[in-house]
N, C-alpha and C positions, 0 to 999 in steps of 0.2 A: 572565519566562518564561510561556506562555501553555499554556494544556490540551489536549490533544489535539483533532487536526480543524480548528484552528484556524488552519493553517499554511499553506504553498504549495502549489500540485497538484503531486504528482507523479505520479499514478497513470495520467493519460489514459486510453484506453479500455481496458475490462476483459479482462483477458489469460485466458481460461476456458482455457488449454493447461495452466497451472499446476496446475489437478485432475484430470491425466490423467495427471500424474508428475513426479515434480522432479528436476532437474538436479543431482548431487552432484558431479559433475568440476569440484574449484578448477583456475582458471588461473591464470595469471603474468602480475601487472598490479605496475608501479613499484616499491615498496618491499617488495614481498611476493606472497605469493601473494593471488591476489584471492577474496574471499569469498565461498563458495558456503554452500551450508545447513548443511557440517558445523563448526560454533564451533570445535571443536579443532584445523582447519587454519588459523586464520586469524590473523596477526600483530595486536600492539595496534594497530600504527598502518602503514597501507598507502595507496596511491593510491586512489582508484575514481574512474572515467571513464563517458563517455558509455553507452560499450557494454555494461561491468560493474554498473553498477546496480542491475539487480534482485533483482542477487547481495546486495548491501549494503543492500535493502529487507527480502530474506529475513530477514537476518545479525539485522534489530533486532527481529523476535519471540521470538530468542531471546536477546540482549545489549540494551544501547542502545547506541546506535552515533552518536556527536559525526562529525557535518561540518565539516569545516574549508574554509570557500571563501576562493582568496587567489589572486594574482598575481605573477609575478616581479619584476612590476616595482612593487610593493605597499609600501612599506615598514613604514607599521603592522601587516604582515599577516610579516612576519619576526621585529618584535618577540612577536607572539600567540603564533605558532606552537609555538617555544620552550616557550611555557607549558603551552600544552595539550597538549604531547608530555608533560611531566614529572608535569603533574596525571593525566593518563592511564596512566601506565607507573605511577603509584604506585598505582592500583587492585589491579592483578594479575590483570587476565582479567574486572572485572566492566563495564566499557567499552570500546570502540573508537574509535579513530581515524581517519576517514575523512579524507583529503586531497584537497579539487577544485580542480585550476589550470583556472578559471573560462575562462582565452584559448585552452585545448585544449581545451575540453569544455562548448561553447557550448548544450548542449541544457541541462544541467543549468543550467548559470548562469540559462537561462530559465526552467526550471522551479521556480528555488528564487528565482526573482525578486531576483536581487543587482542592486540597482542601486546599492550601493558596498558595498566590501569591503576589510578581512575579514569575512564575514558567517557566524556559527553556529548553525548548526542542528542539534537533535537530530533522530534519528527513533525509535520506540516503535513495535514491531507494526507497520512498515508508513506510518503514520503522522508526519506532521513537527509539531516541537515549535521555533519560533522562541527562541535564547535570548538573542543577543547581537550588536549590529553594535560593529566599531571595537576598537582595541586595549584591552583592560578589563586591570585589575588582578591580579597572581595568586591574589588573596585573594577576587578576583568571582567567580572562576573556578571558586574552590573549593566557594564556597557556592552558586552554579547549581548543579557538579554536583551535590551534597547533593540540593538538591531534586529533580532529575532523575532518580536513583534512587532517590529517594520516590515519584515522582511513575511510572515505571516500574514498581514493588512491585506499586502499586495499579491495573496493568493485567497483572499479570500475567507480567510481562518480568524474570525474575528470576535466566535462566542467568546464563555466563560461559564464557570460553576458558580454555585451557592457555596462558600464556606462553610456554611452555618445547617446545608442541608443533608448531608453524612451523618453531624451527629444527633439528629433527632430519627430513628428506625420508624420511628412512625408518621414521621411528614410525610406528606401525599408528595407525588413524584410525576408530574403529566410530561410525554414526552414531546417535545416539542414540533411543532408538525410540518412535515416537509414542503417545499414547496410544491405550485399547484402539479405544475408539469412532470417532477419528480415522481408524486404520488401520482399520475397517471400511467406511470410507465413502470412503477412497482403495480399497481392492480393490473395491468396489463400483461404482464409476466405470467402473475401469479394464475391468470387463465388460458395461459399458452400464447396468445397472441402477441408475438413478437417483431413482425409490424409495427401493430401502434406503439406497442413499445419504442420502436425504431424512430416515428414519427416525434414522440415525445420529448423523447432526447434530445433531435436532431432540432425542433424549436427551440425548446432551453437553451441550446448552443449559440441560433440565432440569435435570442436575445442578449443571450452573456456569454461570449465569445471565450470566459474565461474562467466558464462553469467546467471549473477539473472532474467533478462528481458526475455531472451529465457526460464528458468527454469518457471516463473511464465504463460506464456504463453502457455507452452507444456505443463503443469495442465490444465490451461483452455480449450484449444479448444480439447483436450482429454475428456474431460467432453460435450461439444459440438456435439464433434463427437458421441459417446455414447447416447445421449438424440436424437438426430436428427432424424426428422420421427417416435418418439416414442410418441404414444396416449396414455395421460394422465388417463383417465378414463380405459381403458383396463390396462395400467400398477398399477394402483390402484388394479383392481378387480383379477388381478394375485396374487399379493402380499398378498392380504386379502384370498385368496383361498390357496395359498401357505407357510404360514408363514413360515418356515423351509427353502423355496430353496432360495438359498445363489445368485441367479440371478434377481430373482423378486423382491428383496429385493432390491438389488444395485438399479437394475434401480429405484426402487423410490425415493431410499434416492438422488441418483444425480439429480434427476429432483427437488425434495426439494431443494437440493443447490443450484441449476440454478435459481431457484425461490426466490429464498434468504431464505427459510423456514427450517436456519442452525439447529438450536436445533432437528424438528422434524428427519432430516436426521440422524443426529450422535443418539440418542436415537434411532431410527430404528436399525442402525446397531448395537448397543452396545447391548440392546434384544435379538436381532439377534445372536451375539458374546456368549450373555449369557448361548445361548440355545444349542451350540453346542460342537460336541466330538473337541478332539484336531488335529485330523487331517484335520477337517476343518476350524478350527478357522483363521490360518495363512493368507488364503486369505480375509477376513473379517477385520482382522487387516492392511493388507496393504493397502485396502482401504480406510478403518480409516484415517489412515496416511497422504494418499495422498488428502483426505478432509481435512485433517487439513491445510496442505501446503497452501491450496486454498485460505481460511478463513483465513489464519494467526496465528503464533503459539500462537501472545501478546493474542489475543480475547481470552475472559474472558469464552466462548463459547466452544474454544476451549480446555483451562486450565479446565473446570471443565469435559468434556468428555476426555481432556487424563486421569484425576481422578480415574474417573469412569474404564477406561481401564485397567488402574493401578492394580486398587484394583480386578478385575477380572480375569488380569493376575496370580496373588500372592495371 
């Protein structure tokens, strides 16, 4: 098992809608209902599909949440299966079970890169955690997990579900409520003020250096704040007027990002980076950087633009 960040992309480009409000309406996906942000509607072990996903990316900042990628026509992947059902249900709510039939749900398979299967994967915050190809032993199984909610502790990821509350449709379901600074910096968003947004974050961090949630946050709406009220078209026609300034520049490659249009952003600044003396390069590279954070270090996007960095560092 390997540490976080170290795993498949799954993120692709940066979804900035998620700090404007989140979706809490679970739907009805295969074995259960499909996983939205509230843990207590959500069964231990369910489908998740192409389209459901970001339900079950949400789901693991607050559980960890085991992937299950298999095949029907798999048969290592019937004998596994079994297993991780039984090691999972004897938690009681401190795991999940995600289930991907890899031949319905060909994005995922790509993005979790199966090139044979059964292939598991955890995810943590967001985050994937490679832990196992191939039908493994119950006793492997068990001590992965172990470490997996060690290794989950120590980022942070410490909820759990209700068992018991999937299958009652009509239990009351309250979602549980962010902390204080959090929900400052969601109500603050959600009225443009991305400032205090900024602010709120940037305390949470103070106090919990090792707040992922407020980290990943205070990238975004930093990026937010910076694009906002900025004309696309005029910041184009700068940038193409100015190739050289190290400001007209940023603002395109961030409004790229915000756009999902990752490659053109980081080839922008890497150009950018290539062209200039050394006492301006520094700032140029930290905002490299802090696009990358955004995008995610796994993205394949990411690995070939640090590459590139690399190589024009040295």
């Amino acid at each position: 098992m390997t540490d976080l960040g170290n795993g498949p992309s799954l993120r692709g480009a940066v979804d900035l809608s998620s700090l404007r409000g989140r979706d809490q309406n679970p739907a009805s996906a295969g074995t259960g209902a499909a996983p939205g942000a509230q843990p207590g509607a959500v069964p231990l072990i369910f489908d998740a599909t192409d389209d459901t996903f970001a339900q079950v990316l949400e789901l693991s900042r607050t559980v960890p949440v085991i992937v299950d990628l298999w095949a029907e026509w798999c048969g290592p992947c019937k004998q596994l299966s079994p297993i991780l059902e039984k090691v999972v249900t004897e938690q009681g709510g401190r795991v999940v079970l995600a289930k991907v039939d890899v031949d319905a749900n060909p994005q995922l398979a790509q993005g979790f890169r199966a090139q044979s299967i059964p292939m598991v994967v955890a995810l943590i915050a967001g985050q994937p955690v490679p832990l196992f190809n191939g039908a493994v032993p119950e006793q492997q199984v068990r001590e992965v997990l172990a470490q997996l909610l060690t290794l989950a502790a120590q980022h942070g990821v410490t909820g759990s579900i209700d068992p018991g509350a999937a299958s009652d449709p009509d239990a009351p379901v309250e979602e549980p409520p962010l902390p204080p600074l959090h929900q400052a910096a969601f109500e603050a968003i959600e009225r443009g003020d991305y400032a205090a947004a900024i602010t709120a974050y940037e305390q949470a961090l103070k106090e919990n250096p090792r707040d992922e949630d407020a980290r990943a946050g205070l990238g975004q709406v930093r990026l937010l704040h910076r694009v906002q009220d900025v004309d696309l078209q005029e910041a184009r026609a700068a940038a193409a007027a100015a190739p050289h300034d190290i400001d007209a520049q940023f603002t395109v490659a961030d409004l790229d990002v915000s756009g999902g249009h990752i490659e053109d952003a980081f080839e922008r600044l890497l150009d950018l980076f290539a062209g200039l003396g050394p006492d301006q390069r520094p700032a140029v590279r930290e905002r490299l950087l802090e696009l990358f954070g955004l995008v995610g270090d796994a993205d394949p996007r990411v690995i070939r633009a640090r590459a590139r960095l690399s190589n024009l560092l040295f």
